[in-house]
MDTraj code that builds the backbone (N, CA, C; nanometers):
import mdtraj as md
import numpy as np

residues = "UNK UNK UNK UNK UNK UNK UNK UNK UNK UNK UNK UNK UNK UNK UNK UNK UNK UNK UNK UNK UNK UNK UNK UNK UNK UNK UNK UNK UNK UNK UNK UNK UNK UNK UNK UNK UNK UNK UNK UNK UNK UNK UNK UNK UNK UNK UNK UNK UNK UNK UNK UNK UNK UNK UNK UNK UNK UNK UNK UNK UNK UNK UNK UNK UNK UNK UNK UNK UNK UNK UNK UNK UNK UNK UNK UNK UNK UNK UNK UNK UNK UNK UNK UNK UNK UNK UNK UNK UNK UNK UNK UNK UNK UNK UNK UNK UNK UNK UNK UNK UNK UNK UNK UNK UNK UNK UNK UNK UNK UNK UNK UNK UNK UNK UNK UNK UNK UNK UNK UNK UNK UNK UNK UNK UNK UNK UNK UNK UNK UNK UNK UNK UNK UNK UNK".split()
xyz = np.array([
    [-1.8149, 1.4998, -4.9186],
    [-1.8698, 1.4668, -4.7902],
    [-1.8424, 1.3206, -4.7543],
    [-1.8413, 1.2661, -4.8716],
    [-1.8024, 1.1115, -4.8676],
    [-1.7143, 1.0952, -4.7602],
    [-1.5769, 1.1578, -4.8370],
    [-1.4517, 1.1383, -4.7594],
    [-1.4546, 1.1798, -4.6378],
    [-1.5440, 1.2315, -4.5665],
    [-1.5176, 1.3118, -4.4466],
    [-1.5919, 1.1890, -4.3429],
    [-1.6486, 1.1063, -4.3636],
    [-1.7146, 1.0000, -4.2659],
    [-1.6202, 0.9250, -4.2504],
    [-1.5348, 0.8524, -4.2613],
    [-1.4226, 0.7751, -4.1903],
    [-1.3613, 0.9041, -4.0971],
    [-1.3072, 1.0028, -4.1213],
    [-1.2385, 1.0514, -4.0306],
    [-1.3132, 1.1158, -3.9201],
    [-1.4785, 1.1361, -3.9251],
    [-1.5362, 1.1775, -3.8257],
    [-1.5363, 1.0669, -3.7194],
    [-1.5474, 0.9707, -3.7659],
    [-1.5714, 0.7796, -3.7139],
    [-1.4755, 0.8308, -3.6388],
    [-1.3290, 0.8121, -3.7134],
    [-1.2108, 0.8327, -3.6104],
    [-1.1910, 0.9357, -3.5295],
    [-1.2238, 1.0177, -3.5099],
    [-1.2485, 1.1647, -3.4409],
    [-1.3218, 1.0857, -3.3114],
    [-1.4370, 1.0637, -3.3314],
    [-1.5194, 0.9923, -3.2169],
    [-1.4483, 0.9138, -3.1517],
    [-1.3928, 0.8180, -3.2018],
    [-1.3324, 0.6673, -3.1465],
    [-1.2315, 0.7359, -3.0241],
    [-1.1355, 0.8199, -3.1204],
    [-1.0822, 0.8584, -2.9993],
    [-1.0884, 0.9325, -2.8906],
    [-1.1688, 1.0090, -2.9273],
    [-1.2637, 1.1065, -2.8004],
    [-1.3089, 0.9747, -2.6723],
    [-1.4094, 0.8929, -2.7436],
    [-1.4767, 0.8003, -2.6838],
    [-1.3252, 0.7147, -2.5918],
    [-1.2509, 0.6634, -2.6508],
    [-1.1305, 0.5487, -2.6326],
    [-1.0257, 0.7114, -2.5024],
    [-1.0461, 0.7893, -2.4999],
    [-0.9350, 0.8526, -2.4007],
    [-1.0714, 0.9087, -2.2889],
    [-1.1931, 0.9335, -2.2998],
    [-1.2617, 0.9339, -2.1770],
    [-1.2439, 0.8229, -2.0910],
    [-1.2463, 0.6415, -2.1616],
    [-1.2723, 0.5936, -2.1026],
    [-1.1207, 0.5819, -2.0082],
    [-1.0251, 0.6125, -2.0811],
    [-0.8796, 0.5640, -2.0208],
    [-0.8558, 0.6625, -1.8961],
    [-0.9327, 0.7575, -1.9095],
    [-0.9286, 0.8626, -1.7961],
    [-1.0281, 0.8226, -1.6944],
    [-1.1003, 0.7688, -1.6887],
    [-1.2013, 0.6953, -1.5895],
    [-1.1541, 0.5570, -1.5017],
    [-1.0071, 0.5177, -1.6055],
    [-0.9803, 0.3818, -1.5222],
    [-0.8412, 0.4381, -1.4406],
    [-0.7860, 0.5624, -1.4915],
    [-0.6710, 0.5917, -1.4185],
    [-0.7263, 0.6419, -1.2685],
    [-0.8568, 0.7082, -1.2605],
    [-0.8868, 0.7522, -1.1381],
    [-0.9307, 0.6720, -1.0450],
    [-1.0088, 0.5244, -1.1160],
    [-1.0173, 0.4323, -1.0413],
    [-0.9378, 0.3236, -0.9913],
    [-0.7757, 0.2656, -1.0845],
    [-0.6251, 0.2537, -1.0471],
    [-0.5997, 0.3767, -0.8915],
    [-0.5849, 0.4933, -0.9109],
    [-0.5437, 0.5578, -0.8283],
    [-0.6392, 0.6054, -0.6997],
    [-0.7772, 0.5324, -0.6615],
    [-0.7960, 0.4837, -0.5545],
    [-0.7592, 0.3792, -0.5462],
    [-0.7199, 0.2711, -0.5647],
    [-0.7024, 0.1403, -0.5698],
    [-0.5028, 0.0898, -0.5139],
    [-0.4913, 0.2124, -0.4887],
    [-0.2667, 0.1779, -0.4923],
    [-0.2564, 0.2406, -0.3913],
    [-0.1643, 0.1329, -0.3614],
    [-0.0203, 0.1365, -0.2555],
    [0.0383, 0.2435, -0.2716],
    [0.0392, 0.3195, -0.1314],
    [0.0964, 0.4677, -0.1101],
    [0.2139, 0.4582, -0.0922],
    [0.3400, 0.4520, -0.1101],
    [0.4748, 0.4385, -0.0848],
    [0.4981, 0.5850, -0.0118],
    [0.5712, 0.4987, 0.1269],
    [0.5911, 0.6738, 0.1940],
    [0.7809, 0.6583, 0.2442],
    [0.8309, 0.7544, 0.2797],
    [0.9429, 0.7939, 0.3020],
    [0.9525, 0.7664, 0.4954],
    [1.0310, 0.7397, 0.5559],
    [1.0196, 0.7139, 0.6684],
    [0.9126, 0.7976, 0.7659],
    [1.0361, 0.9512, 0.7306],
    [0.9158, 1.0655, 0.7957],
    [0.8074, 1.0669, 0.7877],
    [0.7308, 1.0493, 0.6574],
    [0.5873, 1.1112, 0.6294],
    [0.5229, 0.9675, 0.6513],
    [0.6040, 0.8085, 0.7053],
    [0.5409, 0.6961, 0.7480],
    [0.5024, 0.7669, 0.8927],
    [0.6061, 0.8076, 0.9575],
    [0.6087, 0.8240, 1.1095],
    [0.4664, 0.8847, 1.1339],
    [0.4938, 1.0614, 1.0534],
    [0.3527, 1.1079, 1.0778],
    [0.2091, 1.0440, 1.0581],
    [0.1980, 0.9956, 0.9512],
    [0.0544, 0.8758, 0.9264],
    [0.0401, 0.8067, 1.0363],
    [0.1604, 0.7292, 1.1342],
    [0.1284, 0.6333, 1.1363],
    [0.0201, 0.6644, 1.2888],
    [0.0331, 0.7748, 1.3050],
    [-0.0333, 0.7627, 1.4577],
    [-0.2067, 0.7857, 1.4235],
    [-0.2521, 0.7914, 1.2508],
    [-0.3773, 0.7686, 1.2382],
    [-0.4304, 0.6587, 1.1959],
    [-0.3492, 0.5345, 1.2287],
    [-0.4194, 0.4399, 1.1086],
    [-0.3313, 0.3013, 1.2274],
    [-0.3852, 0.2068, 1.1552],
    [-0.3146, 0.0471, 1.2493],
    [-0.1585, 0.0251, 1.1502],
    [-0.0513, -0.0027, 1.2178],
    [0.1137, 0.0499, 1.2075],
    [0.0710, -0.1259, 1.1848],
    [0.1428, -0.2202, 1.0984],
    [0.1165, -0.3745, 1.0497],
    [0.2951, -0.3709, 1.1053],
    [0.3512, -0.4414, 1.1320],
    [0.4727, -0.5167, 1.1319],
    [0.4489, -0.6769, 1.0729],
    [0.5056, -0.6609, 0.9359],
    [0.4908, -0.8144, 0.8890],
    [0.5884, -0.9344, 0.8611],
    [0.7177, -0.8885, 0.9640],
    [0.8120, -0.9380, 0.9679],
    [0.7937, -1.0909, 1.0699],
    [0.8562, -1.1409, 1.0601],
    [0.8857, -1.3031, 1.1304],
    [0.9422, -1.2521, 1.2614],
    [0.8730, -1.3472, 1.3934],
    [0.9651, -1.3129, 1.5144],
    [1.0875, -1.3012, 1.5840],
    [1.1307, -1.3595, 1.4972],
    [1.2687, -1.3532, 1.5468],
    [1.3527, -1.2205, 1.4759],
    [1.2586, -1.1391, 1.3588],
    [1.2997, -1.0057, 1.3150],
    [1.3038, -0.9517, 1.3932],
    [1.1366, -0.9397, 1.4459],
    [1.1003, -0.8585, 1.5346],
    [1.2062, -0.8285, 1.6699],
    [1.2307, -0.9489, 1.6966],
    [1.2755, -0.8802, 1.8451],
    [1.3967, -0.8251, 1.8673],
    [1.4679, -0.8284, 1.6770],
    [1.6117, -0.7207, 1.6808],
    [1.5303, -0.5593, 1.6765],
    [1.3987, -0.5236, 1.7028],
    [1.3118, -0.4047, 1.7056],
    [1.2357, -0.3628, 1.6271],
    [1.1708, -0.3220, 1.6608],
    [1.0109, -0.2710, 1.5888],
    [1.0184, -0.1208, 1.6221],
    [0.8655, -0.0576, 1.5539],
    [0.8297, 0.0463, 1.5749],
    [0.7593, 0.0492, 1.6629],
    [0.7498, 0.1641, 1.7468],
    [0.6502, 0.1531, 1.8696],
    [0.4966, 0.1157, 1.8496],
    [0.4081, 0.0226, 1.8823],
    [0.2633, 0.0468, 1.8259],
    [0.2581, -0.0136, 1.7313],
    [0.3380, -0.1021, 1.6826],
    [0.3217, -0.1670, 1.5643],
    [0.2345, -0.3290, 1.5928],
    [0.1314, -0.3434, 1.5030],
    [0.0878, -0.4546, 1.5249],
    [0.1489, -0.5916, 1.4965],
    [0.2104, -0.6703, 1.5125],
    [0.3054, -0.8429, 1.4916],
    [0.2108, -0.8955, 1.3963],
    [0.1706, -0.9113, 1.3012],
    [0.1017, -1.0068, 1.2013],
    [0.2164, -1.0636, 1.0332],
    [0.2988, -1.1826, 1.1157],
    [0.3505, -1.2603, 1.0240],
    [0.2994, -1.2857, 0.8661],
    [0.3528, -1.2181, 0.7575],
    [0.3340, -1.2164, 0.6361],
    [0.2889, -1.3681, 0.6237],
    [0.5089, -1.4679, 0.6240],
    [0.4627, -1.5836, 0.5971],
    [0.3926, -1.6736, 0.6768],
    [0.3002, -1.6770, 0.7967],
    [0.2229, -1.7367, 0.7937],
    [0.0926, -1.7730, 0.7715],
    [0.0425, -1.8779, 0.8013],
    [-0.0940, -1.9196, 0.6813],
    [-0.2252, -1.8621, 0.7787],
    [-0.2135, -1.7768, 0.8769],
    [-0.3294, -1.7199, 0.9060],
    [-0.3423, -1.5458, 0.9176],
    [-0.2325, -1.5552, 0.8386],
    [-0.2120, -1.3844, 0.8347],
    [-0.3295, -1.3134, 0.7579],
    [-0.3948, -1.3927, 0.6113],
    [-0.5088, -1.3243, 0.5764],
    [-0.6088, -1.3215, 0.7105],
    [-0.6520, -1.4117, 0.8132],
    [-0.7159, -1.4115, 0.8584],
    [-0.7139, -1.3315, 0.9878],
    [-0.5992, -1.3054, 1.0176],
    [-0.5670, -1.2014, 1.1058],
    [-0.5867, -1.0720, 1.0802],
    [-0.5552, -1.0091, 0.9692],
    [-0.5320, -0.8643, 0.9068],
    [-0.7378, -0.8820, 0.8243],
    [-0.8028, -0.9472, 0.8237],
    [-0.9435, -0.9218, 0.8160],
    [-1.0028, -0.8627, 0.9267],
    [-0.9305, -0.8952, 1.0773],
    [-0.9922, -0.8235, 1.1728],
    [-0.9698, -0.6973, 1.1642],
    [-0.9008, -0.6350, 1.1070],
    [-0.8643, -0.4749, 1.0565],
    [-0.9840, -0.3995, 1.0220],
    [-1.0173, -0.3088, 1.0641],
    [-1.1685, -0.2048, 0.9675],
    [-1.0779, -0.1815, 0.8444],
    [-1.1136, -0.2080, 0.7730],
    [-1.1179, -0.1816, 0.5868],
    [-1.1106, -0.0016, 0.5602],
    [-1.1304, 0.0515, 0.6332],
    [-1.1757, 0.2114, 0.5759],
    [-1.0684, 0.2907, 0.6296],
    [-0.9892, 0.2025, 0.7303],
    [-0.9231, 0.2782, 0.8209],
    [-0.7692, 0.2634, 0.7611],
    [-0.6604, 0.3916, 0.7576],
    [-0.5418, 0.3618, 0.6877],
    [-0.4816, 0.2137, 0.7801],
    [-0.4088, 0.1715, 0.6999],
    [-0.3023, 0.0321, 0.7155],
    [-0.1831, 0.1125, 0.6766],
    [-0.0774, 0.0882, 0.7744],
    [0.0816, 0.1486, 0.7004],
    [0.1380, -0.0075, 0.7413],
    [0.2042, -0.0246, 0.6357],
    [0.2492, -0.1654, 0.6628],
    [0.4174, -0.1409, 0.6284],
    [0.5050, -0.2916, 0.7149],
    [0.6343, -0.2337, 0.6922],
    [0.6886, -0.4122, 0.7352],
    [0.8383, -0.4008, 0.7111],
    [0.9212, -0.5410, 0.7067],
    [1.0414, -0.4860, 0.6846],
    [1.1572, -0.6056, 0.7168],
    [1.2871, -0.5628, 0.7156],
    [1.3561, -0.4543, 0.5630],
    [1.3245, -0.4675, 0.4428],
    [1.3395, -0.3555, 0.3707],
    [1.2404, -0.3168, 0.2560],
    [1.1498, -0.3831, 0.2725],
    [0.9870, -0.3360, 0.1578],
    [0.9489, -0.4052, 0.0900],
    [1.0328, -0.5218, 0.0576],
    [0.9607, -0.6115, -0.0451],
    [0.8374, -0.6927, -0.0052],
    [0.8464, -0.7687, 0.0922],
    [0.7215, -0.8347, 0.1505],
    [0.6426, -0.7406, 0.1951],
    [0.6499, -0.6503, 0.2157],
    [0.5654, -0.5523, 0.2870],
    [0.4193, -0.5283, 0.1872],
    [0.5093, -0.4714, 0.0835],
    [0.5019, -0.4354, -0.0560],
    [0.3695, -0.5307, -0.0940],
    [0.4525, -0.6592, -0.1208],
    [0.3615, -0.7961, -0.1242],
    [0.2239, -0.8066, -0.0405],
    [0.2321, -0.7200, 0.0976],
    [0.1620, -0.7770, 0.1765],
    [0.0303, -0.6416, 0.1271],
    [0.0988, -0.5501, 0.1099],
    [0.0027, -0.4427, 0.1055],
    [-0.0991, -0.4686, -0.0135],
    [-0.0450, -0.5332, -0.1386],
    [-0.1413, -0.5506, -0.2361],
    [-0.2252, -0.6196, -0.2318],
    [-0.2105, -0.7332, -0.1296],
    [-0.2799, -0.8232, -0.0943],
    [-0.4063, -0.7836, -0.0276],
    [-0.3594, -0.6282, 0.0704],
    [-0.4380, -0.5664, 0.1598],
    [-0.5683, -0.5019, 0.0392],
    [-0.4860, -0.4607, -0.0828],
    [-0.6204, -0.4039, -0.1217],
    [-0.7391, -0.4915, -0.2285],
    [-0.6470, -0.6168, -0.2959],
    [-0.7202, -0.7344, -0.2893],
    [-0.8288, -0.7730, -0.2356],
    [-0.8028, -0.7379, -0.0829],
    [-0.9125, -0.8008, 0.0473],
    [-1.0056, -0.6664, 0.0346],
    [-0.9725, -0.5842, -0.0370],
    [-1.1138, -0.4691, -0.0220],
    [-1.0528, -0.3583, 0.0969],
    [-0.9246, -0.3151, 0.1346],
    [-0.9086, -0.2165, 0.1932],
    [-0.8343, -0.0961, 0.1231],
    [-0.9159, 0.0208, 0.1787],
    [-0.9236, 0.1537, 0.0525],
    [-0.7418, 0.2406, 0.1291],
    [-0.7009, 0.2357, 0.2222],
    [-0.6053, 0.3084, 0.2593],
    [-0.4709, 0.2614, 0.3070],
    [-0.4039, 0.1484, 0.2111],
    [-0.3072, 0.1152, 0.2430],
    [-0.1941, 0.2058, 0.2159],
    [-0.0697, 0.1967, 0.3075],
    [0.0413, 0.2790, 0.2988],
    [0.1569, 0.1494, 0.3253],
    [0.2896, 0.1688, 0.2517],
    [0.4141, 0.1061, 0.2366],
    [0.5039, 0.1931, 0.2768],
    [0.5935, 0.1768, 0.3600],
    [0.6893, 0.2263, 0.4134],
    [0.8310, 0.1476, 0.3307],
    [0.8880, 0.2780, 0.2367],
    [0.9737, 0.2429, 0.1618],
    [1.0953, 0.2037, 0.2111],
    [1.1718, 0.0702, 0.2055],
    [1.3014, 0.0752, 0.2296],
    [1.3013, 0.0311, 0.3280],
    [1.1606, -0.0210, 0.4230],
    [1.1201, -0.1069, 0.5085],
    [1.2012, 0.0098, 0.6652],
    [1.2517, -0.1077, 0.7515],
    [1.2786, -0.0340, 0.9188],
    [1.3971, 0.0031, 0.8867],
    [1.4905, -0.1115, 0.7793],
    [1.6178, -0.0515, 0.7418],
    [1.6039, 0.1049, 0.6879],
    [1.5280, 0.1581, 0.6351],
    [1.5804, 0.2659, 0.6197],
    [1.5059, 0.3904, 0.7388],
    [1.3905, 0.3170, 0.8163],
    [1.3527, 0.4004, 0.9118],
    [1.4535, 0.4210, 1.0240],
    [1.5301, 0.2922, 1.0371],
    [1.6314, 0.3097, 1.1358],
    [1.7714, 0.4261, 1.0958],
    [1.7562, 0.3822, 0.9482],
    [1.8945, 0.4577, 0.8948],
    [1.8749, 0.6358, 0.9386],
    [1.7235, 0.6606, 0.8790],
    [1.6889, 0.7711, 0.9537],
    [1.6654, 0.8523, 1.0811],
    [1.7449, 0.7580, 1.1670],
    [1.7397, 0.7802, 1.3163],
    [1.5970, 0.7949, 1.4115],
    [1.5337, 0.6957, 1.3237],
    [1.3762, 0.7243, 1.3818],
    [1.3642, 0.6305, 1.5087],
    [1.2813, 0.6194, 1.6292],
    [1.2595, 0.5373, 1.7182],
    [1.2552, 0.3897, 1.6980],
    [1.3628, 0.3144, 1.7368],
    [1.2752, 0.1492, 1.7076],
    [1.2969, 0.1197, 1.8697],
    [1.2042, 0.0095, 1.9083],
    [1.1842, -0.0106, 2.0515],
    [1.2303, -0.2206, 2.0405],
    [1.2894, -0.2363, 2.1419],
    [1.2522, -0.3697, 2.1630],
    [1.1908, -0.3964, 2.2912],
    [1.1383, -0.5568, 2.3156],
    [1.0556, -0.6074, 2.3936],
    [1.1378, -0.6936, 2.4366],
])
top = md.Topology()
chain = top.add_chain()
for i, resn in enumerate(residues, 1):
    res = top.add_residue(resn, chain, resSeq=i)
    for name in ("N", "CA", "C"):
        top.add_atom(name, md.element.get_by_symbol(name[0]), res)
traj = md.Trajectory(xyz[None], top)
């Protein structure tokens, strides 16, 4: 019986040690950046605020229709994208995803539960023959 108490110990440990790892994956996976494909950006986007976080002079080679202008690199962009409701999806996007990307983690940083990334940024929404509009 001796011998059998270390390996019950270990029996437990790991029971105990993979509940908990299963409790942080579900709370990681409210917590992440939705990466979407142009199409399934398009469809979202008419439920949630469309972010354009590109620089102006991107912008006005075209945007998406409805897209909100809030400059990544500038220094009041956290303070801009706080006026956002928090509960409500964010699809955010930039010339090909990396800042976007950047910008979205930032989004859930600030405490917002429904961010979305549009992969491959407008370059590949455009590649997909989707609507871009200029002003």
């Amino acid at each position: 019986m001796r011998n059998f108490a270390p390996f019950f110990l270990f029996l437990i440990l790991v029971f105990t040690s993979c509940q908990s790892e299963k409790g942080s994956q579900q709370d990681s996976v409210a917590g992440e950046v939705v990466n979407l494909n142009p199409q399934e950006f398009q469809k979202l986007g008419a439920t949630g605020n469309v972010l354009d976080v590109r620089t102006p002079g991107e912008i006005a080679q075209g945007k998406i229709e409805g897209a909100i202008e809030i400059d990544y690199y500038q220094p009041d962009f956290r303070k801009k994208v706080e006026g956002l409701p928090k509960d409500e999806p964010v699809l955010l996007y930039c010339a090909v995803g990396a800042r976007s990307r950047e910008a979205a983690d930032l989004l859930l940083e600030m405490g917002f539960t429904k961010v979305y990334h549009l992969q491959g940024g407008i370059q590949a929404w455009y590649q997909q023959g989707l609507p871009i509009i200029r002003e």
